[in-house]
PAKOL-127968 format. One record per atom (N, C-alpha, C): atom name; residue number from 0; x, y, z. Coordinates in steps of 0.1 Angstrom, whole numbers, plus 2048, in hexadecimal, padded with zeros to 3 digits. Layout:
// PAKOL-127968
{at:CA, i:NUM, px:X, py:Y, pz:Z}
...
// end
This chain:
// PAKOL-127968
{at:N, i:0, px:1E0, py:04B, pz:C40}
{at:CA, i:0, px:1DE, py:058, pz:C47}
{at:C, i:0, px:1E1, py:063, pz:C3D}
{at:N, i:1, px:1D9, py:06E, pz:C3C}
{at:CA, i:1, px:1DA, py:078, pz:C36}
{at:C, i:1, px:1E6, py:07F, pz:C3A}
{at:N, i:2, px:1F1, py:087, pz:C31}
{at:CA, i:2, px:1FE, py:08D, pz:C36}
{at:C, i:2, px:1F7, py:09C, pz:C3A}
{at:N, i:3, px:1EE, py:0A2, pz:C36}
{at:CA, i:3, px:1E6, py:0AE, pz:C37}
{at:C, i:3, px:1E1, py:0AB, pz:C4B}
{at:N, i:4, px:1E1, py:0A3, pz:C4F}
{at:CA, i:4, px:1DC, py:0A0, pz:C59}
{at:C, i:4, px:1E4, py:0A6, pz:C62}
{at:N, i:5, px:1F1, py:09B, pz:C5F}
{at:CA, i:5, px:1FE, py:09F, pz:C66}
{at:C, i:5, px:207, py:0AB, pz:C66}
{at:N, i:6, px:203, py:0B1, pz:C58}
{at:CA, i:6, px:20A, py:0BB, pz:C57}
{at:C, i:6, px:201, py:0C7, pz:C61}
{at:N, i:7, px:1F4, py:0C5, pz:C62}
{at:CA, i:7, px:1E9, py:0D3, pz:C69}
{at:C, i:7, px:1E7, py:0D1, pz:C79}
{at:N, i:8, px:1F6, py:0C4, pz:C7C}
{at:CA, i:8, px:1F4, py:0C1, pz:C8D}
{at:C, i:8, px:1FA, py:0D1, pz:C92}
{at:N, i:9, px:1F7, py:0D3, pz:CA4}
{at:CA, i:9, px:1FA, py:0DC, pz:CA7}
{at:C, i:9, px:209, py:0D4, pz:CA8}
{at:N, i:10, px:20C, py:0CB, pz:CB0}
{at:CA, i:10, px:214, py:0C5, pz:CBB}
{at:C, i:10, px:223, py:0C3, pz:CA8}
{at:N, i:11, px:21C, py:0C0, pz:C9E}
{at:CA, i:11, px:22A, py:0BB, pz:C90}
{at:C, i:11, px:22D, py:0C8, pz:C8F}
{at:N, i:12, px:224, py:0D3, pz:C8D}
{at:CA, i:12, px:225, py:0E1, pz:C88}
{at:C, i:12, px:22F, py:0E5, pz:C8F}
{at:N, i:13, px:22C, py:0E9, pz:CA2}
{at:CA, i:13, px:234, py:0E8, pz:CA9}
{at:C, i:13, px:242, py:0E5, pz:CAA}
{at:N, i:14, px:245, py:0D9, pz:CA9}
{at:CA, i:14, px:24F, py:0D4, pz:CA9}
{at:C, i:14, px:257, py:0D6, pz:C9C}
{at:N, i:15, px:254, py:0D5, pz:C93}
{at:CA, i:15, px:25E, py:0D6, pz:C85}
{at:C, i:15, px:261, py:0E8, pz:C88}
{at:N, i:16, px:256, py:0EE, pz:C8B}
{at:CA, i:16, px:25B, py:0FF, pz:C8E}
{at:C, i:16, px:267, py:0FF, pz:C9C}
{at:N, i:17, px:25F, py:0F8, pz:CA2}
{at:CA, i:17, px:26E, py:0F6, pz:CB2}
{at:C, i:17, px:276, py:0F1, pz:CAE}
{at:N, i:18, px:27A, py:0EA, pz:CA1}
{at:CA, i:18, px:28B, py:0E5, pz:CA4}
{at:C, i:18, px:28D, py:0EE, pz:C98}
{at:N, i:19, px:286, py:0F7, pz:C95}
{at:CA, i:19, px:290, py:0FC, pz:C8A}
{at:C, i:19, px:291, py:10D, pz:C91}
{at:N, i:20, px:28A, py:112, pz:C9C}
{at:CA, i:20, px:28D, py:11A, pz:CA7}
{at:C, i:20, px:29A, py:116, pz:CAD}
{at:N, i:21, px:297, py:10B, pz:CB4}
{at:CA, i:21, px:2A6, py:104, pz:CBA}
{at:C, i:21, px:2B2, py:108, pz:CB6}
{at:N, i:22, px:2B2, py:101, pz:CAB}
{at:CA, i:22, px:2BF, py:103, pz:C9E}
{at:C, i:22, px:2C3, py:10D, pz:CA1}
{at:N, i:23, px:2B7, py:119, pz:C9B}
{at:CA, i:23, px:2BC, py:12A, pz:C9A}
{at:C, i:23, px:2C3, py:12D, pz:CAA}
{at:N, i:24, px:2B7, py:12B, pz:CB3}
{at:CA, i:24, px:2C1, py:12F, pz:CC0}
{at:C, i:24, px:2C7, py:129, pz:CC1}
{at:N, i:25, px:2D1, py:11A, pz:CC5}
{at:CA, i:25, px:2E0, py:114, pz:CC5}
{at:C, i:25, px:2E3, py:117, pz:CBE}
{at:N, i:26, px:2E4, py:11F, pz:CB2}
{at:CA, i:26, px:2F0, py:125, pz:CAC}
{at:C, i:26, px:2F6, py:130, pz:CB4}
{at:N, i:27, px:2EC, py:139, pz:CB7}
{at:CA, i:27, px:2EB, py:145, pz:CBD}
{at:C, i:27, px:2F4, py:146, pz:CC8}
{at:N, i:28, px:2F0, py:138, pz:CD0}
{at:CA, i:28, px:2F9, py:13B, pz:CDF}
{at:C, i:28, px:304, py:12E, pz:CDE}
{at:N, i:29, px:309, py:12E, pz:CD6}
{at:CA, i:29, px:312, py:120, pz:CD1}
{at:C, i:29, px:320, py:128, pz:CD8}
{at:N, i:30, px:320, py:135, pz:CD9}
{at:CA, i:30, px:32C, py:13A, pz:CDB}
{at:C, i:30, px:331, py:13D, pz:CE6}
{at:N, i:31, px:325, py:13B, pz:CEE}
{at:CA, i:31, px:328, py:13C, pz:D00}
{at:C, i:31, px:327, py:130, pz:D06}
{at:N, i:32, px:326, py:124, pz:CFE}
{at:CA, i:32, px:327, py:116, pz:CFB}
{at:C, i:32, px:31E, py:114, pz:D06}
{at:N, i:33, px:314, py:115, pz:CFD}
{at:CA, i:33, px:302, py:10E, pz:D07}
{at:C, i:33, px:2FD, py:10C, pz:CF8}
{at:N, i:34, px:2F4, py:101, pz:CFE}
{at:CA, i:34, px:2ED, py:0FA, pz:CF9}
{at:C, i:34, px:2DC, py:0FE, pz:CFB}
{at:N, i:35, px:2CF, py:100, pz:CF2}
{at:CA, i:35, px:2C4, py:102, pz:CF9}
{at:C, i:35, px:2BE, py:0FD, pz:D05}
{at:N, i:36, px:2C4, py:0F4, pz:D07}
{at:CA, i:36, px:2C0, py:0E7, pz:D12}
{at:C, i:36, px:2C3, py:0EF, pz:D21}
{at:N, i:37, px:2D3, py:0F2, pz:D1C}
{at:CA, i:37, px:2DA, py:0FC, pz:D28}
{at:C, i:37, px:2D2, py:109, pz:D2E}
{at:N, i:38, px:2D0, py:10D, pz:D22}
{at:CA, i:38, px:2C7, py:11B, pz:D29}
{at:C, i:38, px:2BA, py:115, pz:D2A}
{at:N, i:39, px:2B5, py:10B, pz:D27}
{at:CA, i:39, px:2A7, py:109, pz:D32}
{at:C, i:39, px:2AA, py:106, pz:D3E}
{at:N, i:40, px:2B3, py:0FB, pz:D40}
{at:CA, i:40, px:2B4, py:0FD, pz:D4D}
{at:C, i:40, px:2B8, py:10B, pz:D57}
{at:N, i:41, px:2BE, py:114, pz:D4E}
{at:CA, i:41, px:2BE, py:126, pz:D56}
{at:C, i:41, px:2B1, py:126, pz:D55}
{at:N, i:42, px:2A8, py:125, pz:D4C}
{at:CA, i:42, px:29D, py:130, pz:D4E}
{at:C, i:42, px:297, py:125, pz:D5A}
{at:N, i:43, px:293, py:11A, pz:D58}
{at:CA, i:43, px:290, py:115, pz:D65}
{at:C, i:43, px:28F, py:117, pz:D76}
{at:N, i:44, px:2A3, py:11C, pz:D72}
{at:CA, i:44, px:2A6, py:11F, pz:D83}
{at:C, i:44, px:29E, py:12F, pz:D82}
{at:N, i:45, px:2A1, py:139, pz:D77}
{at:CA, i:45, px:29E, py:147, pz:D7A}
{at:C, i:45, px:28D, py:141, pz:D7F}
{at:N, i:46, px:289, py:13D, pz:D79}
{at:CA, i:46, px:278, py:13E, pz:D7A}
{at:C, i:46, px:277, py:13B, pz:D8E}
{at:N, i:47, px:27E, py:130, pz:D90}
{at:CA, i:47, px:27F, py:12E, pz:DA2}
{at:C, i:47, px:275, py:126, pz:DA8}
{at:N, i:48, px:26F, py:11B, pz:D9F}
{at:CA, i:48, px:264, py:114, pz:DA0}
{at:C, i:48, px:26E, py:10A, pz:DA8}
{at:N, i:49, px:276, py:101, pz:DA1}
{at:CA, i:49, px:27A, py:0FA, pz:DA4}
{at:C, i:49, px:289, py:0FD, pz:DA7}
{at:N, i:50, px:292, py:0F0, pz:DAA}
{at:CA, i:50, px:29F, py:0F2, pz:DB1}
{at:C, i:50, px:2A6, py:0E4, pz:DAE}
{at:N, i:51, px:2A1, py:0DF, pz:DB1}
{at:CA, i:51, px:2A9, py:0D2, pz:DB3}
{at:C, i:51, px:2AE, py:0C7, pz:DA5}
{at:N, i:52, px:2B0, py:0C0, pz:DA4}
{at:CA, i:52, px:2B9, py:0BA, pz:D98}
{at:C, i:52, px:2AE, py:0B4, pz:D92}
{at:N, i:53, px:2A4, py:0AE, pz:D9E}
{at:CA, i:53, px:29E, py:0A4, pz:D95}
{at:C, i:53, px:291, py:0A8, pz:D90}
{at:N, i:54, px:28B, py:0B5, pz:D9B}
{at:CA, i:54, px:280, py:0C1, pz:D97}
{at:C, i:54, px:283, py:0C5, pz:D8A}
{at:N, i:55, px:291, py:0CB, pz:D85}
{at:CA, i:55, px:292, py:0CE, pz:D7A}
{at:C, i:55, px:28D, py:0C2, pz:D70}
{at:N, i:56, px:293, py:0B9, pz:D74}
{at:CA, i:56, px:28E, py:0B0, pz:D6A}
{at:C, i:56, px:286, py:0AE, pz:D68}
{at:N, i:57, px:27B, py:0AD, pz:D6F}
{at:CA, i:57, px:26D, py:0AC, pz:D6D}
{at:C, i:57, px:26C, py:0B7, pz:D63}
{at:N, i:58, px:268, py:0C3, pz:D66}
{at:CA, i:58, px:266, py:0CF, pz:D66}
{at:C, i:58, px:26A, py:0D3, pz:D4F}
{at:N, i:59, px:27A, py:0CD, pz:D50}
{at:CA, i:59, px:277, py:0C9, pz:D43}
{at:C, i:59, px:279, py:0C1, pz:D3B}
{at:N, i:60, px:272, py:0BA, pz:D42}
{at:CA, i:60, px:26F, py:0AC, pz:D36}
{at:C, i:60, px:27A, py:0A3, pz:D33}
{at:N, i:61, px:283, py:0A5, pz:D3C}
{at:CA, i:61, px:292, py:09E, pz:D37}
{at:C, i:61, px:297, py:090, pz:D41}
{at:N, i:62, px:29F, py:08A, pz:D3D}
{at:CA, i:62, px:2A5, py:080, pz:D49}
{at:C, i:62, px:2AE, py:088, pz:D53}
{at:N, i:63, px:2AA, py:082, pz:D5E}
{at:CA, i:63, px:2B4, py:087, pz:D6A}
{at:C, i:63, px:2C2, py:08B, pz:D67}
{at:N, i:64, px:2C6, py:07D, pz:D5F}
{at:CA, i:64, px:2D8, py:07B, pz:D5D}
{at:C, i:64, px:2DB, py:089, pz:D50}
{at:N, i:65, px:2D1, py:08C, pz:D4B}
{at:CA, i:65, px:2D3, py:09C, pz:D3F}
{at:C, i:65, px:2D3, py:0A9, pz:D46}
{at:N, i:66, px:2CC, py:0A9, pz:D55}
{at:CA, i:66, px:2CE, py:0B4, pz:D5A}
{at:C, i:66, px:2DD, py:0B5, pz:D61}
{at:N, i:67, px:2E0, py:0A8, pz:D67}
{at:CA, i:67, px:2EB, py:0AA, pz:D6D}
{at:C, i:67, px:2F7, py:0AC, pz:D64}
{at:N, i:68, px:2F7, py:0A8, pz:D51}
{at:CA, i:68, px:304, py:0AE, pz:D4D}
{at:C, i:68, px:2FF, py:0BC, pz:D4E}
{at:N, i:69, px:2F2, py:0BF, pz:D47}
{at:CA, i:69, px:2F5, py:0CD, pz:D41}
{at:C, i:69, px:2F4, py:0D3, pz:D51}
{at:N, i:70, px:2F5, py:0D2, pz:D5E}
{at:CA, i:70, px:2FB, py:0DD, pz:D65}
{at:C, i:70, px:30B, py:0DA, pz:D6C}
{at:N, i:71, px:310, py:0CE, pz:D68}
{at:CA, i:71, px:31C, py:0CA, pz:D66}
{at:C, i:71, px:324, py:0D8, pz:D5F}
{at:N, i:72, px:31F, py:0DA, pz:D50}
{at:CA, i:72, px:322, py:0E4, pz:D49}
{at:C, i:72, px:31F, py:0F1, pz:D4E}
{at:N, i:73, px:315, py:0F4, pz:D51}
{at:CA, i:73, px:312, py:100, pz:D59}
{at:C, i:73, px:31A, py:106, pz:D64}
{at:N, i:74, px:31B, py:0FC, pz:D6A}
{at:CA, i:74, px:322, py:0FF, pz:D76}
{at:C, i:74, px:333, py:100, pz:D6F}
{at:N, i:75, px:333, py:0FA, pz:D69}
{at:CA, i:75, px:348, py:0FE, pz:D61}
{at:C, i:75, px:345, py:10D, pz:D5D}
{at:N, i:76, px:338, py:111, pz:D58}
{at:CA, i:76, px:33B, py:120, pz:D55}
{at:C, i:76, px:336, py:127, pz:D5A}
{at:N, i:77, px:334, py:124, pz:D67}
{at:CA, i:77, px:332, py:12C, pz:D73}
{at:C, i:77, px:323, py:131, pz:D71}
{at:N, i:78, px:31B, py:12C, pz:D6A}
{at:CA, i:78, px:310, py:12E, pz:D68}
{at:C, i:78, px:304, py:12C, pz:D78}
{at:N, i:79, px:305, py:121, pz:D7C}
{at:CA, i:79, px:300, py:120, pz:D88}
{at:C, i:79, px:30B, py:117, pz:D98}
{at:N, i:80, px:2FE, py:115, pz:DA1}
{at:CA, i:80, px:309, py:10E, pz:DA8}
{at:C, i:80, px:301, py:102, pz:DAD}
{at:N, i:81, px:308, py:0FA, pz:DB4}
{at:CA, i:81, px:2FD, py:0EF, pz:DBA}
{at:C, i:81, px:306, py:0F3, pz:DCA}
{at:N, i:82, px:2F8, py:0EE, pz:DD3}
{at:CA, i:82, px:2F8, py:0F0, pz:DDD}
{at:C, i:82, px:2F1, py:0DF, pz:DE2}
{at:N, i:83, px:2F7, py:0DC, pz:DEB}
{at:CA, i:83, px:2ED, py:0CF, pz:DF2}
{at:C, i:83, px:2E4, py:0D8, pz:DFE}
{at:N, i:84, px:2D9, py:0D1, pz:DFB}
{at:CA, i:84, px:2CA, py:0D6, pz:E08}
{at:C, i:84, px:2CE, py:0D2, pz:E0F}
{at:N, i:85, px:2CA, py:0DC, pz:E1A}
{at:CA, i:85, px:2CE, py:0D7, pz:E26}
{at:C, i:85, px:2C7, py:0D1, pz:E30}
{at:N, i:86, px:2BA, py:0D4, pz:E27}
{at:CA, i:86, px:2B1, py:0CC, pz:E2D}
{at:C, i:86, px:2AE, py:0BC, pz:E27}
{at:N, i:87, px:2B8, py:0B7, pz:E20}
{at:CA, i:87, px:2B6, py:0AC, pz:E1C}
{at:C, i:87, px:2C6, py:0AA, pz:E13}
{at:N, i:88, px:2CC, py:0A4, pz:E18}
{at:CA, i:88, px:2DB, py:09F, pz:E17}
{at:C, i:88, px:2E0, py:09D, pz:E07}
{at:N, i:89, px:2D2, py:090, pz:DFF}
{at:CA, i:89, px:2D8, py:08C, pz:DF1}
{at:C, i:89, px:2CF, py:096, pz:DEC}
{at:N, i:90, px:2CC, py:09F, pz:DEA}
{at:CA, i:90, px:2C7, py:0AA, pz:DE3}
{at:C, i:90, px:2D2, py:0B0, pz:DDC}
{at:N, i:91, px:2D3, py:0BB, pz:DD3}
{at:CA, i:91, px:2D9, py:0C0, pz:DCB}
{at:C, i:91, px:2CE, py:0C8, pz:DC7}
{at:N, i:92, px:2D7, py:0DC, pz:DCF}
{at:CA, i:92, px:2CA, py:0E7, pz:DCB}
{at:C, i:92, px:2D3, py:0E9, pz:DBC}
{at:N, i:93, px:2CD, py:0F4, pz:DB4}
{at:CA, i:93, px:2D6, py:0FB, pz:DA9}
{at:C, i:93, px:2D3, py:10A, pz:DAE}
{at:N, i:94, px:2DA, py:110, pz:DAA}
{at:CA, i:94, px:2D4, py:11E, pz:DAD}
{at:C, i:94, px:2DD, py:123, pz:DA0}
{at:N, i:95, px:2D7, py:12F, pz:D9A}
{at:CA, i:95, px:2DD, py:139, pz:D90}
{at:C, i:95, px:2EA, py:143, pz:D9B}
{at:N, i:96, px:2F3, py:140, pz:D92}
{at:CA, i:96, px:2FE, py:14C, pz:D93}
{at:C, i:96, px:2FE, py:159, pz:D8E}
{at:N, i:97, px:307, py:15F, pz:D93}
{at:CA, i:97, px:302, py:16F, pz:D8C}
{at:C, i:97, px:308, py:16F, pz:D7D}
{at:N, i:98, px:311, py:166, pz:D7E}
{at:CA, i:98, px:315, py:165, pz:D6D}
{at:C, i:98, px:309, py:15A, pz:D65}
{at:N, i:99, px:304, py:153, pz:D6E}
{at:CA, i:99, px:2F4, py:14E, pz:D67}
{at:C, i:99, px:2ED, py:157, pz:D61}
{at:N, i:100, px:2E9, py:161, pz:D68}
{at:CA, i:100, px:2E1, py:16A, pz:D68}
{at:C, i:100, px:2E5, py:171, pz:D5B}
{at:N, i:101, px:2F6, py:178, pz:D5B}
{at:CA, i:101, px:2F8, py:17B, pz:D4D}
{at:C, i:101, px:2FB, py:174, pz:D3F}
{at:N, i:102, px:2FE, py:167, pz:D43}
{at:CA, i:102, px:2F9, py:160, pz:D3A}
{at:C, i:102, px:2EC, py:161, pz:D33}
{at:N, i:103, px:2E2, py:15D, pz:D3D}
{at:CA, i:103, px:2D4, py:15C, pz:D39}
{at:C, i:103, px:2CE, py:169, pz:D31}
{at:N, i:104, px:2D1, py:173, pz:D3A}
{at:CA, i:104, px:2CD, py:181, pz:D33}
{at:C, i:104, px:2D7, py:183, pz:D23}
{at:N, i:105, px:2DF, py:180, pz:D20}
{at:CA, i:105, px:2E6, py:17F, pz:D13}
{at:C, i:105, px:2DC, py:175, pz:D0A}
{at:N, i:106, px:2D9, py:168, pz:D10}
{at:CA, i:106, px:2D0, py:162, pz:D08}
{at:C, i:106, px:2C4, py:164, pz:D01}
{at:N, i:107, px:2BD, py:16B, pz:D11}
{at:CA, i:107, px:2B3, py:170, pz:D0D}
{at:C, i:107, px:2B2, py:17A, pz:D00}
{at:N, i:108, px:2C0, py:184, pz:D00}
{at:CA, i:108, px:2C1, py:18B, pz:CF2}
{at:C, i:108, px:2C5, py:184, pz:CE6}
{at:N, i:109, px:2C9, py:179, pz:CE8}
{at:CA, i:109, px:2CE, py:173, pz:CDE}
{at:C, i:109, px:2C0, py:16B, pz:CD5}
{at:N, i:110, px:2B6, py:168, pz:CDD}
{at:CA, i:110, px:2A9, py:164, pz:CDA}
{at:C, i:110, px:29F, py:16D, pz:CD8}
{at:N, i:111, px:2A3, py:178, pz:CDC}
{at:CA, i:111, px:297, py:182, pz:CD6}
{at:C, i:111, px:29D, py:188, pz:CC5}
{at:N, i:112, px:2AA, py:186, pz:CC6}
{at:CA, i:112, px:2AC, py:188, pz:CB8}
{at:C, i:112, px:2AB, py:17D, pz:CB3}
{at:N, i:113, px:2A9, py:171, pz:CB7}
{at:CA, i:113, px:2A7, py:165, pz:CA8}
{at:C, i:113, px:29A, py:16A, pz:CA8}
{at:N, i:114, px:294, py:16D, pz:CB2}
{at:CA, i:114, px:285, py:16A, pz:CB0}
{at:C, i:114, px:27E, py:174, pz:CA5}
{at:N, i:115, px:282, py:180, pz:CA4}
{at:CA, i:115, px:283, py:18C, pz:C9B}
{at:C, i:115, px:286, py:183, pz:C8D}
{at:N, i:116, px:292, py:17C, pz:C8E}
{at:CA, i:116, px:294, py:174, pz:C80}
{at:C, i:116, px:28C, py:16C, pz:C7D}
{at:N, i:117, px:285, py:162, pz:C85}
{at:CA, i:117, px:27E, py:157, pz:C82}
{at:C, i:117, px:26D, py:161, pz:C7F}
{at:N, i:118, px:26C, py:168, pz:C88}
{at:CA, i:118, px:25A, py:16B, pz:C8C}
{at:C, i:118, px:25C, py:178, pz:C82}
{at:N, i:119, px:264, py:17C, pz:C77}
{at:CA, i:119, px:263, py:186, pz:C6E}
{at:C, i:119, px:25B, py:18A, pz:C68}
{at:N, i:120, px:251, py:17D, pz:C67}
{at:CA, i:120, px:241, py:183, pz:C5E}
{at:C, i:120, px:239, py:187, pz:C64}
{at:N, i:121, px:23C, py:185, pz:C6F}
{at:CA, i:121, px:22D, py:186, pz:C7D}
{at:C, i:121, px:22A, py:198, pz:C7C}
{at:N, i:122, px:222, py:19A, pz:C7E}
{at:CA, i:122, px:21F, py:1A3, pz:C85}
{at:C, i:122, px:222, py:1A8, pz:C99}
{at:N, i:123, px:21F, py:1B5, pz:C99}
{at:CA, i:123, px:225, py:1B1, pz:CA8}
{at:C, i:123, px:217, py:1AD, pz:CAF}
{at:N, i:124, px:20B, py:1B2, pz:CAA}
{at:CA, i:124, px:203, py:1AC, pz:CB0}
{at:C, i:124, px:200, py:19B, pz:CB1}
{at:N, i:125, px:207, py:199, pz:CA5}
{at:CA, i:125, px:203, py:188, pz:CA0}
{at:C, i:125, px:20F, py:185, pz:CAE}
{at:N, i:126, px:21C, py:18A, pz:CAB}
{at:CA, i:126, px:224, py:187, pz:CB3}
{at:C, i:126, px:221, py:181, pz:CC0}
{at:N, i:127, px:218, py:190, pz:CC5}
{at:CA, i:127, px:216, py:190, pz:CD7}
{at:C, i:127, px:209, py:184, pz:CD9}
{at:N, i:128, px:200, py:180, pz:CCC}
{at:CA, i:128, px:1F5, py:174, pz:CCE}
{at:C, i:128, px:1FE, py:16A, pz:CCD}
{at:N, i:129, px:209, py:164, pz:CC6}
{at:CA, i:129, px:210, py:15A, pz:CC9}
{at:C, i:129, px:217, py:158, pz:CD6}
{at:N, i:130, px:219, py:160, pz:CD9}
{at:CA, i:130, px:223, py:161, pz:CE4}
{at:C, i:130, px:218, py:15E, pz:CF2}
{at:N, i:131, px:20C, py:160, pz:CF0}
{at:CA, i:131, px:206, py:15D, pz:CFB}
{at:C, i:131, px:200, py:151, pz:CF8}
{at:N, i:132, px:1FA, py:14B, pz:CED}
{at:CA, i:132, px:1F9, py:13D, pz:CEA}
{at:C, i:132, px:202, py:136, pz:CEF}
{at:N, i:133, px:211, py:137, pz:CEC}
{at:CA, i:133, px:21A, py:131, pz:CF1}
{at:C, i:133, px:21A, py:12B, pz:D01}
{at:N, i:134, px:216, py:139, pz:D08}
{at:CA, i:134, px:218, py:137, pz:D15}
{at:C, i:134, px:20F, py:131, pz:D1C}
{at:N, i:135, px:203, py:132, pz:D17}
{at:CA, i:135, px:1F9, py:126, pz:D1B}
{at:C, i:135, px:1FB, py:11C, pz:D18}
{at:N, i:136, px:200, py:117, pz:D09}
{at:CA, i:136, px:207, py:10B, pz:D0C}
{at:C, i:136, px:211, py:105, pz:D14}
{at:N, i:137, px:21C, py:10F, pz:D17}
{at:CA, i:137, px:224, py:10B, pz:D21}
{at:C, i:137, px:224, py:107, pz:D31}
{at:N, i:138, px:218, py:110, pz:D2F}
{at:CA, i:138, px:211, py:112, pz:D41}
{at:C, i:138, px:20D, py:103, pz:D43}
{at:N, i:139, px:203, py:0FF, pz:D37}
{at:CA, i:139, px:1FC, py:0F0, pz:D36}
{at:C, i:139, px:206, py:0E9, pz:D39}
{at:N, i:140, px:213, py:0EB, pz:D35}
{at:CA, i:140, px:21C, py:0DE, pz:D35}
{at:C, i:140, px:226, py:0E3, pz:D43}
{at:N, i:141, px:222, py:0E8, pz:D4C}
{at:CA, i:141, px:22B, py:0EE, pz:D56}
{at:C, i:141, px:238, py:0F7, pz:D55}
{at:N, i:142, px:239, py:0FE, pz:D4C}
{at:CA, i:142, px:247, py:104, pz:D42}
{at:C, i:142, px:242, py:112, pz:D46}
{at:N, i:143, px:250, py:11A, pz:D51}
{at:CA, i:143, px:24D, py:125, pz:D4F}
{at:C, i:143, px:24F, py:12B, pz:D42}
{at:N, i:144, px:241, py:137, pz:D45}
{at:CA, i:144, px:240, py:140, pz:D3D}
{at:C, i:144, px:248, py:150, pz:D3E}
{at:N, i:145, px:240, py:156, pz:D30}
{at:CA, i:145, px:24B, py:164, pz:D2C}
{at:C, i:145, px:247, py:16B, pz:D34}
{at:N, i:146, px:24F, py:171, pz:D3D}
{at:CA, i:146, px:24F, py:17D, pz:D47}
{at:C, i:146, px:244, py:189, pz:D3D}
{at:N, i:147, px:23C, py:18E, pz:D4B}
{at:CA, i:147, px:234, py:199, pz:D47}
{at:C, i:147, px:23A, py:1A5, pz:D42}
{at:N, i:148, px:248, py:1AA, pz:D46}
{at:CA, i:148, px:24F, py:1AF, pz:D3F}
{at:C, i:148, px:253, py:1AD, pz:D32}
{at:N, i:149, px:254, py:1A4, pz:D2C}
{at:CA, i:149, px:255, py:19F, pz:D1D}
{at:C, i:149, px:24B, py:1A0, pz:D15}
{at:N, i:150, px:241, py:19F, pz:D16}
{at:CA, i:150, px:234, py:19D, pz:D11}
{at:C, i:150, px:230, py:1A6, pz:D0B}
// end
């Protein structure tokens, strides 16, 4: 197999640039002790598609038993809460706390400045065509997308 092949995949390209985004953001919010994983599950609950433990997990691509630590952790820093449905007993809702919320909103600034560090060469127009590429791919894969206010 040609290495030119693999190197011009969307899905390698992708990924060697996402974990090295990753990195930059868990550094970023290492200090409010979250993990990237943590704040997807916030942006999850903010977005309000879903609720439940194992929706989440669908939703991102993870095992059931990883949603329940990382809101184990969440819930220690008051980040969200769980609630049982009451229309259905073994259910487990999440809902964002109001210190979720400022959590989240901190992250969110914490990611718009790696992003300034990482996306430095872009233009802002290049910027705002990536950023909507993005979101069609995320849409494809069920992953809320960037608020029209961001955009």
């Amino acid at each position: 197999m040609d290495l030119g092949t693999v190197n011009s995949s969307v899905v390698f390209r992708l990924g060697v640039l996402g974990a090295m985004a990753t990195d930059l953001f868990a550094a970023r919010i290492e200090a409010r002790e979250l993990k990237p994983k943590h704040v997807g599950l916030m942006v999850v609950l903010d977005a309000g598609r879903v609720s439940s433990q194992l929706e989440i997990a669908s939703v991102m691509g993870v095992a059931p038993s990883l949603v329940v630590a990382l809101a184990d952790h969440l819930e220690k820093l008051d980040a969200i809460q769980r609630v049982r449905d009451p229309a259905d007993r073994r259910r487990q809702v999440l809902t964002l706390t109001e210190r979720g919320r400022e959590l989240l909103a901190a992250c969110g600034e914490l990611a718009q400045s790696a992003d300034a560090e990482f996306a430095a060469d872009l233009t802002a127009t290049e910027s705002a065509v990536l950023t909507g590429l993005l979101d069609r791919l995320a849409a494809r894969q069920g992953l809320p997308t960037t608020p029209a206010e961001h955009k």
